[in-house]
C-alpha positions, 0 to 999 in steps of 0.5 A: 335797462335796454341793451343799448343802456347795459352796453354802456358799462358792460363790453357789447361788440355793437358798441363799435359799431355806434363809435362813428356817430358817438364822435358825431354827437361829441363834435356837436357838443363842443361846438355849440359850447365854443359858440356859447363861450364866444358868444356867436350864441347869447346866453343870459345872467340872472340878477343872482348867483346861479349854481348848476347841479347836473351831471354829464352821463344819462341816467340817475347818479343821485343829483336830486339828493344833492339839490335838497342839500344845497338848498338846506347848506345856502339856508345856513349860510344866509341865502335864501334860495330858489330852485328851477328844473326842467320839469322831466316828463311833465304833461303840463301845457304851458310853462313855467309852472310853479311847483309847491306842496300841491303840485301835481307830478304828472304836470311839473315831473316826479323829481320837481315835486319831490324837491319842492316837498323835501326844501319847501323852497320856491320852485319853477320848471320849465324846458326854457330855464331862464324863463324858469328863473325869472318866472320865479324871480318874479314871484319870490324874494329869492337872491340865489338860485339852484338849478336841477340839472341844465349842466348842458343848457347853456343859455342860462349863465352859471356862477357855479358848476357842480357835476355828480358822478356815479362812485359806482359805475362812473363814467361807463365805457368813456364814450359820447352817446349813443355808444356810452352814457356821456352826454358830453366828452369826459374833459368837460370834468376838467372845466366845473368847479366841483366834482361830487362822487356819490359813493366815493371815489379817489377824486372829488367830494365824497358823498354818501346817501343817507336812508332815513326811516321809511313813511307811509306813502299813504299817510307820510306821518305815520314813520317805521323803523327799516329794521322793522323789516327784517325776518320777511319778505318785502317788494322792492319798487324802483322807477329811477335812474339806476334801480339796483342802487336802491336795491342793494340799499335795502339789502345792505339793511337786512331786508330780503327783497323781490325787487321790482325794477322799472323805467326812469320816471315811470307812470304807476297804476295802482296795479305795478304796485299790487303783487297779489299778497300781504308783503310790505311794499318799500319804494323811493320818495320819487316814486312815492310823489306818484303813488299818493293816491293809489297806495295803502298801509302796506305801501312804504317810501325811503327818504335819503339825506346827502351826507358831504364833509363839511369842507364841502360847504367852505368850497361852495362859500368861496366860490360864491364870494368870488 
């Protein structure tokens, strides 16, 4: 994490110093959402409901966990959905991009693979979303569609808004970037439908992620309990959002980790995940979709399932008959 982003939950005197242009960006925000609303900006409805999964701070607060889970929810309730993201830090040239089980993840981004791989659900990435959208509209019988973030992309018209929230670390320091993590002003929470905190919190829907029993990143059939790591030393790698969430997981487990931290949507080599010794080495399922080729038997990944009350589901059901 960089200064900037550690002054974002922590007291630094230079984030007074940014307040002026956090007031900036916040102005800009709400004036391209007012033209949008008034339609001085054209945005475009999809022939199906859309709902959007995004959150309004930077950085990781479980809102792909989240995804997979609505996709499994709207199953049950006789959808047939399709997903679309931006593709984050994907390399390919040309958009939309179909992304299915083969997918490569330095072309359509590590999260869009992973999501394809957990739902099997259709999928299509790209910067523009709806063209996402109706690129996948096109090729599949899909009658609703999730979007992995784009709170923020306005052009594609919603139906329903739900926002993640860190039960953690919340919302920082309050403020707008760059001075605090908010990619919009805190009352945007006023105006979604749905509030889930990941962790708990006082307001919104409860969720709780969930480790399931690690796979081999090598071989994902070969499964082994995380008890089974107990009494050694394992490395613990973590290229997401807010890394120390995944650490203290594993430490809440029992297990007795070096942790090794690394950027957002990081690009591994074979060496970031060699450390010289024979010790397990346990990472997240992101990180897992780009280590397939690189990684052996010691290399193992941690699946995590959203867990929401069930009154979650009779919440998203009446907002989508409305």
């Amino acid at each position: 994490m960089s200064r900037l982003q550690d002054s974002w939950y922590r007291r630094r005197w230079f984030t007074w110093l940014l307040l002026p242009l956090s007031s900036l960006f916040c102005l800009l925000v709400m004036v391209r959402r007012i033209l949008y609303r008034s339609g001085v900006l054209h945005s475009q409805r999809l022939p199906v409901p859309v709902i959007v999964a995004g959150n309004i701070t930077v950085g990781g607060t479980g809102k792909t966990p989240l995804v997979i889970a609505l996709v499994e929810m709207l199953r049950l309730q006789g959808w047939n959905p399709g997903v679309i993201s931006r593709g984050y830090g994907g390399l390919a040239t040309q958009w939309p991009q179909t992304v299915d089980a083969d997918a490569d993840a330095r072309l359509v981004g590590d999260e869009s693979l992973l999501i394809a791989l957990r739902t099997g659900a259709p999928m299509a990435v790209g910067p523009d979303r709806v063209a996402a959208a109706r690129h996948l509209l096109d090729k599949h019988a899909v009658d609703i569609i999730i979007s992995d973030d784009g709170l923020q992309h306005y052009r594609l018209q919603r139906d329903v808004e739900i926002v993640v929230v860190d039960g953690v670390r919340g919302l920082g320091n309050g403020h707008c970037l760059p001075a605090g993590p908010l990619r919009e002003p805190r009352g945007r929470l006023h105006q979604v439908d749905l509030i889930v905190v990941n962790g708990g919190g006082e307001q919104g829907v409860a969720m709780r992620l969930e480790p399931q029993p690690p796979r081999c990143v090598a071989d994902g059939q070969q499964t082994k309990s995380l008890e089974a790591f107990r009494g050694q030393r394992v490395h613990a790698v973590a290229g997401i959002g807010h890394p120390q969430r995944f650490f203290s997981m594993l430490e809440q487990a029992g297990l007795e980790i070096f942790s090794h931290p690394f950027p957002d949507h990081h690009r591994f080599s074979g060496a970031d995940i060699e450390f010289g010794d024979t010790a397990p080495v346990l990472m997240t399922e992101k990180d897992a979709v780009k280590c397939r080729t690189i990684s052996d038997a010691r290399h193992w990944y941690i699946p995590v399932t959203a867990r929401l009350p069930d009154s979650f589901a009779q919440q998203l059901q009446t907002l989508l008959e409305k």
